[in-house]
KOLTOR-959821 format. One record per residue (C-alpha): residue number from 1; residue in three letters; chain; x, y, z. Coordinates in nm, 2 decimals. Layout:
<NUM ALA A <X Y Z>> ...
# end
This chain:
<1 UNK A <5.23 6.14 4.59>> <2 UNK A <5.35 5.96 4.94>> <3 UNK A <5.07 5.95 5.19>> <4 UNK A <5.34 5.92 5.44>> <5 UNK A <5.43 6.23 5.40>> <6 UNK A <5.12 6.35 5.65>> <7 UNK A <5.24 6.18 5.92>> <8 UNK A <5.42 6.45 6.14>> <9 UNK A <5.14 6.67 6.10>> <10 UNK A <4.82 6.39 6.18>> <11 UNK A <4.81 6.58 6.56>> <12 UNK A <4.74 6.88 6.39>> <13 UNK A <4.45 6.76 6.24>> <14 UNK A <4.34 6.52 6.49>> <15 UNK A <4.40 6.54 6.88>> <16 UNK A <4.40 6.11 6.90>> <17 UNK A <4.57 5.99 6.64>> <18 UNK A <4.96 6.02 6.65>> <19 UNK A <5.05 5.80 6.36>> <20 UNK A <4.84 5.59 6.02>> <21 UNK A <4.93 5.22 6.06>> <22 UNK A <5.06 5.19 5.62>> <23 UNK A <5.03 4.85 5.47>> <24 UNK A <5.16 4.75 5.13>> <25 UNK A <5.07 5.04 4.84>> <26 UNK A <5.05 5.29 5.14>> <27 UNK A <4.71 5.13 5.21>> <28 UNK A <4.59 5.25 5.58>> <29 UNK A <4.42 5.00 5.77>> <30 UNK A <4.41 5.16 6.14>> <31 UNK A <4.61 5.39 6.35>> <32 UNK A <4.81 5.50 6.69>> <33 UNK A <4.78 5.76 6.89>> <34 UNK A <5.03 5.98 7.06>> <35 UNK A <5.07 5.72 7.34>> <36 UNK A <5.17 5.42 7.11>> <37 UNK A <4.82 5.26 7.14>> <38 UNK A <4.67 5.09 6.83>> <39 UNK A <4.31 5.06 6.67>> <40 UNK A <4.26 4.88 6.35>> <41 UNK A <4.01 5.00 6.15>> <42 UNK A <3.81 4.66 6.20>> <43 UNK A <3.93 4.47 5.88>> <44 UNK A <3.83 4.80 5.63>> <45 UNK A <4.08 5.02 5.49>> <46 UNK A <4.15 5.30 5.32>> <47 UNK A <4.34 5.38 4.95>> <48 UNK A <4.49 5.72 4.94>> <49 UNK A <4.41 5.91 4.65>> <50 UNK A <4.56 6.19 4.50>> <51 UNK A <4.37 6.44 4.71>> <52 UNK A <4.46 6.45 5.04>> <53 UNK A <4.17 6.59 5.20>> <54 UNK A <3.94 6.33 5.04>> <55 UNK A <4.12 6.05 5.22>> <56 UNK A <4.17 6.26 5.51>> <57 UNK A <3.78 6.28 5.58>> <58 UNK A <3.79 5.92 5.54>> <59 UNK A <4.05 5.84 5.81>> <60 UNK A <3.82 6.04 6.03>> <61 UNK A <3.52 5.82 5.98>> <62 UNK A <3.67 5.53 6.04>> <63 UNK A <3.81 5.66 6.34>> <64 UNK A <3.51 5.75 6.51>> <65 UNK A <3.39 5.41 6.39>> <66 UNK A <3.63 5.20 6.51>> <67 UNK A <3.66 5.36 6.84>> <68 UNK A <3.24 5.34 6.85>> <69 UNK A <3.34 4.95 6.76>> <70 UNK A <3.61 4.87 7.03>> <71 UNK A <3.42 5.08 7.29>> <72 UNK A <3.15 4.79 7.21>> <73 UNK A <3.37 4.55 7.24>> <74 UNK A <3.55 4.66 7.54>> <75 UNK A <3.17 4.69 7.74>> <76 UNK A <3.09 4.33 7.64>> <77 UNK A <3.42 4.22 7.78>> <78 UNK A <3.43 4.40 8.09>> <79 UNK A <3.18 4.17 8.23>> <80 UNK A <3.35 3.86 8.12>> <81 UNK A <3.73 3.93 8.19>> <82 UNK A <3.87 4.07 8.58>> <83 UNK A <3.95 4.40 8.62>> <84 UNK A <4.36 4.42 8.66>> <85 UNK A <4.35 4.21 8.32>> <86 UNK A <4.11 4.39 8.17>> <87 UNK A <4.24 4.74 8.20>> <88 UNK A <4.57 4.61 8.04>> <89 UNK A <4.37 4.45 7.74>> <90 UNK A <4.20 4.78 7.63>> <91 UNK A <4.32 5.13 7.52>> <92 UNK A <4.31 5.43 7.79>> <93 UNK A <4.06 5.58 7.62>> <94 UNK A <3.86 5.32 7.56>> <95 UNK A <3.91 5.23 7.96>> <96 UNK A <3.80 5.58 8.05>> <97 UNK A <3.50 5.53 7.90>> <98 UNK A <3.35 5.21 7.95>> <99 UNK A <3.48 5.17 8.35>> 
# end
């Protein structure tokens, strides 16, 4: 009944995400990993339901999506924006992967 709930136990289930960013009606729209670091989920979002698995499987696509998406990003920028700024802009993940 409160989505919430799954919080404490999201590092369990996945090794990059340390927290669900929850909007208004406990909607998800991205997420944080254990480090504090935050990825929206590009504008889409997600409506818990009353099975938590279904909308667990979602939060998992997006995630690979919207890391795919700011990875994008974060290549097209690299070229545009110096390095000591541009390492603080991104996520460490993101960083380790693009540089």
């Amino acid at each position: 009944k409160d989505p919430t709930r799954v919080q404490p136990h999201l590092g369990k289930c996945f090794d990059g995400i340390g927290k669900l960013v929850f909007g208004e009606q406990n909607i998800i729209s991205g997420m944080f990993s254990a480090e504090g670091e935050k990825v929206t989920f590009g504008g889409e979002t997600i409506t818990p339901s009353a099975m938590v698995e279904a909308w667990l499987t979602q939060v998992e696509a997006h995630m690979f999506k919207s890391v795919a998406r700011v990875s994008d990003e974060a290549a097209v920028d690299y070229q545009k924006v110096p390095r000591d700024q541009w390492v603080t802009k991104w996520q460490g993940q993101v960083i380790i992967l693009v540089a």
